[in-house]
C-alpha positions, 0 to 999 in steps of 0.5 A: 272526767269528774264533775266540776266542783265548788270550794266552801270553808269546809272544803270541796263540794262533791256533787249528791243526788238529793230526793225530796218530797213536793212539800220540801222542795217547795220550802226550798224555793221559798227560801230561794225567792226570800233570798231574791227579794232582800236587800242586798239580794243573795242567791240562796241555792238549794244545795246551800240551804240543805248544807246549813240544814245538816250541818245545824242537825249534827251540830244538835244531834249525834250520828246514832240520834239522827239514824234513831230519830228516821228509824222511829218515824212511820214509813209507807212501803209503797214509796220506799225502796226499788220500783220492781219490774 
């Protein structure tokens, strides 16, 4: 049985995993909260703000300039990949 999923204007919402550092995540609740606290008050989900994130990057750059702009980042070899055992 599949998951239960939401409409947008850009179609149905398929549920994804998501890992974020704390820095992030704590971005995230900031906006959710400043969502809470305007008037009229809006219930700015996590999941929403991440969609207009993504969607504002590929409106900015190509698929090839995202995939250039994480390959040109530094990475830590001890937080990427799968733990061993």
């Amino acid at each position: 049985m599949s998951e239960p999923t939401k409409a947008t204007a850009a179609g149905e919402l398929r549920k994804v995993a998501v890992y974020l550092d704390e820095d992030t995540d704590t971005a995230l609740e900031a906006i959710r909260y400043a969502g809470t606290t305007r008037r009229p008050r809006l219930d700015v989900s996590k999941s929403a703000v991440v969609r207009l994130a993504l969607e504002r990057l590929l409106a900015e750059l190509s698929h090839e300039q995202v995939v250039a702009a994480i390959a040109a980042r530094p990475t830590d070899s001890q937080t990427t990949g799968r733990k061993r055992r």
